[in-house]
The first five atom37 places (N, CA, C, CB, O) and aatype in JSON, in Angstrom:
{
  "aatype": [20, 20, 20, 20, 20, 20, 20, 20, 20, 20, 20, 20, 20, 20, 20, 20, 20, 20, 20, 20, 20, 20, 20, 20, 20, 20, 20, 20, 20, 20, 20, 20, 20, 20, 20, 20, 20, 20, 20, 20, 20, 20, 20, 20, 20, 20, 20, 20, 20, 20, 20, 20, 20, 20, 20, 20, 20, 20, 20, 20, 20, 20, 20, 20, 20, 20, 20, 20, 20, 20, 20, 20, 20, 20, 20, 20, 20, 20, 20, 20, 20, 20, 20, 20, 20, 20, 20],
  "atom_mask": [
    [1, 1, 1, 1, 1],
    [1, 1, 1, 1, 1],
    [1, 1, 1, 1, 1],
    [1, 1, 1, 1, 1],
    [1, 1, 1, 1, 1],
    [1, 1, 1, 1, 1],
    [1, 1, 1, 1, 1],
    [1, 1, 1, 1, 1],
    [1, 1, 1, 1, 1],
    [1, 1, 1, 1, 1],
    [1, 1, 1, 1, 1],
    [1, 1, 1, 1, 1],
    [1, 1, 1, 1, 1],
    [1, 1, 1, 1, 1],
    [1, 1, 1, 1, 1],
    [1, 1, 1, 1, 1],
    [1, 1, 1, 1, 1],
    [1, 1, 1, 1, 1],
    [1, 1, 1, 1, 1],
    [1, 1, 1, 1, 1],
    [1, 1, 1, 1, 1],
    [1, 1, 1, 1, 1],
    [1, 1, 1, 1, 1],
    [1, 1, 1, 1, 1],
    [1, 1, 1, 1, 1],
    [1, 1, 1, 1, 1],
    [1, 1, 1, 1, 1],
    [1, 1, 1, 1, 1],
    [1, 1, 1, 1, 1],
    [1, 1, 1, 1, 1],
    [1, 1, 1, 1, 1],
    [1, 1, 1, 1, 1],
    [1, 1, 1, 1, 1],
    [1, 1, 1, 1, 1],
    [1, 1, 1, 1, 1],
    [1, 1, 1, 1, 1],
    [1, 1, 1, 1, 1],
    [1, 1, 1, 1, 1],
    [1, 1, 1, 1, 1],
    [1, 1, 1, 1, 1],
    [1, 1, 1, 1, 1],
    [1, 1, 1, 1, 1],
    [1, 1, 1, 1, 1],
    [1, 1, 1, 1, 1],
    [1, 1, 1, 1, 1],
    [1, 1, 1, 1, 1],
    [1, 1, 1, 1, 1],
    [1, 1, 1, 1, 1],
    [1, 1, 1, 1, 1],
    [1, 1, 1, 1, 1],
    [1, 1, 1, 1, 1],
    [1, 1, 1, 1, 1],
    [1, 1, 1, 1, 1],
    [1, 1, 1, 1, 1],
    [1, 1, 1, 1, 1],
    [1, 1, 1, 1, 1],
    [1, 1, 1, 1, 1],
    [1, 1, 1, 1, 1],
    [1, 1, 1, 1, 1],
    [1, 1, 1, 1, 1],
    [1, 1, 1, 1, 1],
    [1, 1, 1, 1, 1],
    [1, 1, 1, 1, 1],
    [1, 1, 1, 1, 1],
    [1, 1, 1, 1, 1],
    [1, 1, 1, 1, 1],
    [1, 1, 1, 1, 1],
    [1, 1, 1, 1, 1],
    [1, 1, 1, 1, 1],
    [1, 1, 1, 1, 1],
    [1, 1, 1, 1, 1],
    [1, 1, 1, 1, 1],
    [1, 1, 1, 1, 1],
    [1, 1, 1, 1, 1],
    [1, 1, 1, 1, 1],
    [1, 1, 1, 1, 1],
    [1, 1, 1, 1, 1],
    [1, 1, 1, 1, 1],
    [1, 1, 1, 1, 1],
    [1, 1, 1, 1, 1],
    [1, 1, 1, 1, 1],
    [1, 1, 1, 1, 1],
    [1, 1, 1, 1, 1],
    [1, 1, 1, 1, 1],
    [1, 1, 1, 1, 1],
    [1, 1, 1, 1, 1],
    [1, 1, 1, 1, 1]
  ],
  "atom_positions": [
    [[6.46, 107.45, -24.66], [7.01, 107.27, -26.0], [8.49, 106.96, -25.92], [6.77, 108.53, -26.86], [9.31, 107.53, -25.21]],
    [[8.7, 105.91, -26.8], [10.57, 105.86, -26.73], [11.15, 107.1, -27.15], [11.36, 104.68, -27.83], [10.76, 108.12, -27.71]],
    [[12.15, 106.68, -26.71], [13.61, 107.95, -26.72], [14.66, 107.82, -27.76], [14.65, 107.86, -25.28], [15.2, 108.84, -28.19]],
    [[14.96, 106.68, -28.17], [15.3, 106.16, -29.28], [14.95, 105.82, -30.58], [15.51, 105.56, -29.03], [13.74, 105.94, -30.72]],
    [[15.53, 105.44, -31.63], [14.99, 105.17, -32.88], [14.93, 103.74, -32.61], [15.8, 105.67, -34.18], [13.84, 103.24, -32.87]],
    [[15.72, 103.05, -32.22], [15.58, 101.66, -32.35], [14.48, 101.13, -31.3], [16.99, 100.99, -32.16], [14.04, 99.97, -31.34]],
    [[14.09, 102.03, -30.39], [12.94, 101.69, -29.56], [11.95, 101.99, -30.09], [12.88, 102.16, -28.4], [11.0, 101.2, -30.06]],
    [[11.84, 103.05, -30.65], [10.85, 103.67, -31.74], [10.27, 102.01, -32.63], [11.99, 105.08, -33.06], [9.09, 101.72, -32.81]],
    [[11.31, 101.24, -33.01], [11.35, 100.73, -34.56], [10.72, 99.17, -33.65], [13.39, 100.73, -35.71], [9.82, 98.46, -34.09]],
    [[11.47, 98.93, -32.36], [10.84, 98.05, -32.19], [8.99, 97.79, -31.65], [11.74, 97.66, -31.51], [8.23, 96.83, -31.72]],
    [[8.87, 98.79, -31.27], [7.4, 99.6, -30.81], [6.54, 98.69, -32.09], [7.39, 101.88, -31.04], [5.91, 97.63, -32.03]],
    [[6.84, 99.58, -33.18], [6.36, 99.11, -34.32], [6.27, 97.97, -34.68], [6.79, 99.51, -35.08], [5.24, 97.68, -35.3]],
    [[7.26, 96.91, -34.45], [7.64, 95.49, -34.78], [6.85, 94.61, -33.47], [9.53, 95.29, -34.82], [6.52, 93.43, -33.45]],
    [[6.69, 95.7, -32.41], [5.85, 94.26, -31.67], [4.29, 94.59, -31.69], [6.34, 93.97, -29.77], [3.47, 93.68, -31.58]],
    [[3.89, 96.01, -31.84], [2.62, 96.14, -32.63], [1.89, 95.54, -33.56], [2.64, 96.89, -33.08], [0.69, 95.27, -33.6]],
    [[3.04, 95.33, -34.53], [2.74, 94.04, -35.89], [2.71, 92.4, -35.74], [4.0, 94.13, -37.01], [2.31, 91.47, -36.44]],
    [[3.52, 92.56, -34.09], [3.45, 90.91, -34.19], [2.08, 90.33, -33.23], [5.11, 90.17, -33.47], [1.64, 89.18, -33.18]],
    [[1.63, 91.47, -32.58], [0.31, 91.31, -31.33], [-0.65, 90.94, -32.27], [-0.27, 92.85, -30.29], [-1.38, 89.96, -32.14]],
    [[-0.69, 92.07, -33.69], [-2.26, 91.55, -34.45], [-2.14, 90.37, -34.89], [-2.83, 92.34, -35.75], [-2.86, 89.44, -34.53]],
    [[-1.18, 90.28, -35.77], [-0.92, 89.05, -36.25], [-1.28, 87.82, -35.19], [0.52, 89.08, -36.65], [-2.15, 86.97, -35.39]],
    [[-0.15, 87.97, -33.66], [-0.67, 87.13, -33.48], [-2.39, 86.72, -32.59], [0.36, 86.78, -33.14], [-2.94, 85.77, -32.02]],
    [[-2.53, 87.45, -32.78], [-3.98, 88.21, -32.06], [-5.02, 87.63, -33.37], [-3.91, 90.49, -31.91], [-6.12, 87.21, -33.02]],
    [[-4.74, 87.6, -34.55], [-5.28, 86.87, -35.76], [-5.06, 85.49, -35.35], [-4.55, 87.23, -37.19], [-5.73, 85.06, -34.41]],
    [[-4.6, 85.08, -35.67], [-3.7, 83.48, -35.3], [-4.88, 82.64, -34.46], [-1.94, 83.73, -34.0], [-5.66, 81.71, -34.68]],
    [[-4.51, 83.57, -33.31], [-5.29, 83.08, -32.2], [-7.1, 82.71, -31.92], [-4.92, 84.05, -31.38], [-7.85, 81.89, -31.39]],
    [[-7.07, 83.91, -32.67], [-8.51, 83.99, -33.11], [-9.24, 82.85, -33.7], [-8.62, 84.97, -34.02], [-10.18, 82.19, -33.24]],
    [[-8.52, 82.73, -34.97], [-8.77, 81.23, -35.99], [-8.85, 80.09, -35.25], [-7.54, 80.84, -37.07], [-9.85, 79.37, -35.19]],
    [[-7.53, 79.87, -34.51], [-7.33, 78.59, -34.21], [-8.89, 78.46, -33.14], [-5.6, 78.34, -33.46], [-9.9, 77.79, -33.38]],
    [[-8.64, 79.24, -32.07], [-9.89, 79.5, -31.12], [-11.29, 78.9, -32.11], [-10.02, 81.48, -30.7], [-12.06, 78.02, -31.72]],
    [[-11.38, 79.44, -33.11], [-12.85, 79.4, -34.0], [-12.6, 78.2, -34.3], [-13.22, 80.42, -35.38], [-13.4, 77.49, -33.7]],
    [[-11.75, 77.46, -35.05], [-12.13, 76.27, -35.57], [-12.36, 75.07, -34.62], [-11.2, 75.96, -36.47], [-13.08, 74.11, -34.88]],
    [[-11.55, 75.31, -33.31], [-11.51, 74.32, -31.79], [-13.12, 74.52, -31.76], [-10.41, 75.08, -30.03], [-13.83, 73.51, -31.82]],
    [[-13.79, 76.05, -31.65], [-14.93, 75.68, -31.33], [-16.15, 75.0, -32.37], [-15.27, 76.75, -30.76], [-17.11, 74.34, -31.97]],
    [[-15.9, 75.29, -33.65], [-16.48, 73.91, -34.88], [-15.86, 72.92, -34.4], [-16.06, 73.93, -36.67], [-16.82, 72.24, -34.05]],
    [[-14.82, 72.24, -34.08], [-14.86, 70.65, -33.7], [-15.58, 70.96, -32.54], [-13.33, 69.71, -33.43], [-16.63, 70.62, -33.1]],
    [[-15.96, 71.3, -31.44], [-16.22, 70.49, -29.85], [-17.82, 70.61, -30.08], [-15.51, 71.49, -28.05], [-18.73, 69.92, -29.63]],
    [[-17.81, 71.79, -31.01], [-19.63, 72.27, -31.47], [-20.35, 71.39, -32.31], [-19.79, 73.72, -32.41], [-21.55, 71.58, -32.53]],
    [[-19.64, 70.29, -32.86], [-20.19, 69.66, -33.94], [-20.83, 68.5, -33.28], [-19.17, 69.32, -35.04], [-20.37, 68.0, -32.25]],
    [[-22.31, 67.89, -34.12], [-22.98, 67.54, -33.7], [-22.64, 65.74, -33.95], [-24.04, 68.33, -34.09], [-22.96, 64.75, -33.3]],
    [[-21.92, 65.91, -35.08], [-21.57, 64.26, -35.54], [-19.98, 64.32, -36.32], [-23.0, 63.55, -36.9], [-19.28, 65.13, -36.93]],
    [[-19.96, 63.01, -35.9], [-18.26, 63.41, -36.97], [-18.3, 63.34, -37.79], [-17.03, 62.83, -37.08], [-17.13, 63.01, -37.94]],
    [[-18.77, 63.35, -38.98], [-18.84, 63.9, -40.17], [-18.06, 65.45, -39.94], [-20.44, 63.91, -40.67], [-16.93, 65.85, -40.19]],
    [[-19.21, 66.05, -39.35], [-19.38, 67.12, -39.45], [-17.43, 67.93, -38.55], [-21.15, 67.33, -38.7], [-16.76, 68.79, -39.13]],
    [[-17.06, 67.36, -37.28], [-15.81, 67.64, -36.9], [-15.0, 66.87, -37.81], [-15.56, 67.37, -35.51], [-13.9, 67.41, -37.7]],
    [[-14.91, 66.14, -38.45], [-13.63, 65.8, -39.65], [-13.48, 66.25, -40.54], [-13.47, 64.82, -40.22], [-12.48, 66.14, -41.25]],
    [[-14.63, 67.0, -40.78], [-14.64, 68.27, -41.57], [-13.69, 69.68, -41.73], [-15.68, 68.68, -41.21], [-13.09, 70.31, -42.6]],
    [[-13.97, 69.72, -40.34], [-12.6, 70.9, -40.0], [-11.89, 70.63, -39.07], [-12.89, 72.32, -39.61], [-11.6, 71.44, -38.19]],
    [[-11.49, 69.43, -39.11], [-10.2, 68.47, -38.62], [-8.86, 69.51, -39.56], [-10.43, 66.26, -39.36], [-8.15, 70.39, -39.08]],
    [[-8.9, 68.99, -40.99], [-7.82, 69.66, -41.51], [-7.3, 70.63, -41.72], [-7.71, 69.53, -42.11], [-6.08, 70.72, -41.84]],
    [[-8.31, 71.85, -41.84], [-7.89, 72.98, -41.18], [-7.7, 73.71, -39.99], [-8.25, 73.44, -41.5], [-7.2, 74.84, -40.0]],
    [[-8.12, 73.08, -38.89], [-7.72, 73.31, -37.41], [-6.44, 72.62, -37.11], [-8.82, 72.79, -36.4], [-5.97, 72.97, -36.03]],
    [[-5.58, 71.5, -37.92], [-4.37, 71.43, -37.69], [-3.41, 71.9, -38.6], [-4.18, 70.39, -37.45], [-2.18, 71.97, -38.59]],
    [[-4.57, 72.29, -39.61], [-3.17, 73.44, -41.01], [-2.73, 75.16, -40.25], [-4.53, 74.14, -43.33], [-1.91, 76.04, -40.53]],
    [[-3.88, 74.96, -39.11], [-3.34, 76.55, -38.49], [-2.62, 76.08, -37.46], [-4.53, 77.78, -37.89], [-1.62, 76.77, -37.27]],
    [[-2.7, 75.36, -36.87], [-2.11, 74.79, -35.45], [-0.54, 74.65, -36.48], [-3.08, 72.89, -34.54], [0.24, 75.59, -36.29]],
    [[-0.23, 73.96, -37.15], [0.93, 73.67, -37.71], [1.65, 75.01, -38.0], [0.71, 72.82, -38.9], [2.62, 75.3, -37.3]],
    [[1.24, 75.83, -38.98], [1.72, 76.93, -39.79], [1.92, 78.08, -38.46], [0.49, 77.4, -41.15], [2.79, 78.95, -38.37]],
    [[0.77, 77.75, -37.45], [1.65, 78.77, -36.08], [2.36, 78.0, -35.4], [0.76, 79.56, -34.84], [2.84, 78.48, -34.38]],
    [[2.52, 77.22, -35.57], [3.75, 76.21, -34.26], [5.13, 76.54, -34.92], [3.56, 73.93, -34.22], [6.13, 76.85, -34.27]],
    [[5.03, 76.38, -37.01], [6.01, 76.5, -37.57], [6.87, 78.06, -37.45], [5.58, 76.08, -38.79], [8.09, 78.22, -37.39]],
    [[6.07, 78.85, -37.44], [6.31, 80.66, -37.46], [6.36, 80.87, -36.07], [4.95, 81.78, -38.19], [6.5, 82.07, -35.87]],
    [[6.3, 79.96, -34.62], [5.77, 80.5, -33.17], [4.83, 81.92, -33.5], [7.27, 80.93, -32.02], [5.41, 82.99, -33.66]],
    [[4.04, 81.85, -33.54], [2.77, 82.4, -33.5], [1.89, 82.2, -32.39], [2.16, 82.01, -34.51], [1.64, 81.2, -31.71]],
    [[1.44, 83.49, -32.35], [0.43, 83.18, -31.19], [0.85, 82.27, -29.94], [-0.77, 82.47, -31.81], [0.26, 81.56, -29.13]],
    [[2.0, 82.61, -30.15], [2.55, 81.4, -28.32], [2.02, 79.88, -28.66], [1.3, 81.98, -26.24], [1.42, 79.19, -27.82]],
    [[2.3, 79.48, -29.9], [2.3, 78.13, -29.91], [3.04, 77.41, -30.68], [1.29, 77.77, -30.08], [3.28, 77.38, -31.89]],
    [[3.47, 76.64, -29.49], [5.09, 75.98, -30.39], [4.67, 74.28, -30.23], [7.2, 76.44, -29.23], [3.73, 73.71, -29.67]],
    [[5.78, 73.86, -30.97], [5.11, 72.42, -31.6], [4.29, 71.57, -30.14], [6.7, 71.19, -32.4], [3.08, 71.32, -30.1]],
    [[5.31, 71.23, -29.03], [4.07, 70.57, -28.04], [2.71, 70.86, -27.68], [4.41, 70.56, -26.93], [1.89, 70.07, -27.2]],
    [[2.53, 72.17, -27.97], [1.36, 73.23, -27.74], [0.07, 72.6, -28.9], [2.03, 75.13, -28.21], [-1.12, 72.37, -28.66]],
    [[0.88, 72.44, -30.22], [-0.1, 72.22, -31.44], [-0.62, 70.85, -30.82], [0.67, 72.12, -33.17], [-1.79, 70.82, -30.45]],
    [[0.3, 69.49, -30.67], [0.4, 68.72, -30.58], [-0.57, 68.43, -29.39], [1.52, 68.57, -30.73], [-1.48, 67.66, -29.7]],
    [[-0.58, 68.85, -28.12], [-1.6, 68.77, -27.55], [-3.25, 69.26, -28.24], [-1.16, 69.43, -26.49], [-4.26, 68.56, -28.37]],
    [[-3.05, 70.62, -28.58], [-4.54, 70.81, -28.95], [-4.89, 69.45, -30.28], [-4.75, 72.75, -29.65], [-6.06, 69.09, -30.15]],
    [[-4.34, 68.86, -31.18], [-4.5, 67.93, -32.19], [-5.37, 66.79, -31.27], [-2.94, 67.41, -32.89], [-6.52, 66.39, -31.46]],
    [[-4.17, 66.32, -29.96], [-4.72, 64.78, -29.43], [-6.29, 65.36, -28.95], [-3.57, 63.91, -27.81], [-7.28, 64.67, -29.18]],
    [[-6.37, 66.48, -28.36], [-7.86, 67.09, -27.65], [-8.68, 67.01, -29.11], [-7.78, 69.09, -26.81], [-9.74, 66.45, -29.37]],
    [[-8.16, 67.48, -29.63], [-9.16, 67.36, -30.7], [-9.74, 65.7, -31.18], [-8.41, 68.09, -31.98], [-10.9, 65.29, -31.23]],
    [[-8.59, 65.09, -31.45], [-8.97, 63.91, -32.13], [-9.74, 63.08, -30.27], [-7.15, 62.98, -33.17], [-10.48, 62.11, -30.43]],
    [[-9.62, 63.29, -29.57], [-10.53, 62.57, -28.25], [-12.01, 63.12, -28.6], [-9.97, 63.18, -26.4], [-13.04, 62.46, -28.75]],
    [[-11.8, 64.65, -28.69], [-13.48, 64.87, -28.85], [-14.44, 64.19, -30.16], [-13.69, 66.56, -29.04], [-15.6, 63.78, -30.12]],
    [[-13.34, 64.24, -31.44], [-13.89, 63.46, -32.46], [-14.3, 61.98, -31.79], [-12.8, 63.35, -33.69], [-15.39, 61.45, -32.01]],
    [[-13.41, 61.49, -31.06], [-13.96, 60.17, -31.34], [-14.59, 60.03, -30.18], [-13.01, 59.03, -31.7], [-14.51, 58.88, -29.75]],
    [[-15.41, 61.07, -29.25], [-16.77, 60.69, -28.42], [-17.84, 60.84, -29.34], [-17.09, 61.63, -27.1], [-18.91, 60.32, -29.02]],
    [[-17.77, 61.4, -30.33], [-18.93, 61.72, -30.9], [-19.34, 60.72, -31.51], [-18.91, 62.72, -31.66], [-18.65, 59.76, -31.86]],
    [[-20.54, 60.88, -31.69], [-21.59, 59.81, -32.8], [-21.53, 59.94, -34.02], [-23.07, 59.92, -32.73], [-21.56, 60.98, -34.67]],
    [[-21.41, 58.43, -34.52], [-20.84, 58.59, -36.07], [-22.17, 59.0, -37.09], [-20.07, 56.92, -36.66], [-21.99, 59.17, -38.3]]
  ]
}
């Protein structure tokens, strides 16, 4: 246990930032696997826009350890798998 208050306070502050980003991570993870899971693109352009509205909004906040080149890669992976698929 810390010895301090301000160690005390940060304890707390990186507790809050693990779920959070432990949430984050989660999402983004789920929607990567609806695009690579999808059977036609219809169906991955579907949640095209929200797999880069989370990729964005954590790149913007660094969340979850992902900062803009990070988003930016998972986007181009994404848009390659869209366009193997069958229309």
């Amino acid at each position: 246990m810390p010895n301090k208050k301000s160690a005390e306070k940060r304890l707390r502050q990186s507790e809050k930032a693990r779920l959070v980003n432990r949430a984050v991570r989660s999402e983004i993870r789920t929607s990567l696997k609806k695009v690579r899971g999808a059977q036609t693109r219809e169906e991955a352009l579907k949640e095209i826009p929200n797999l880069f509205s989370l990729l964005d909004k954590a790149a913007q906040k660094s969340h979850a350890n992902v900062k803009s080149n990070t988003a930016s890669n998972y986007k181009r992976k994404a848009h390659l798998v869209v366009a193997k698929l069958p229309a």
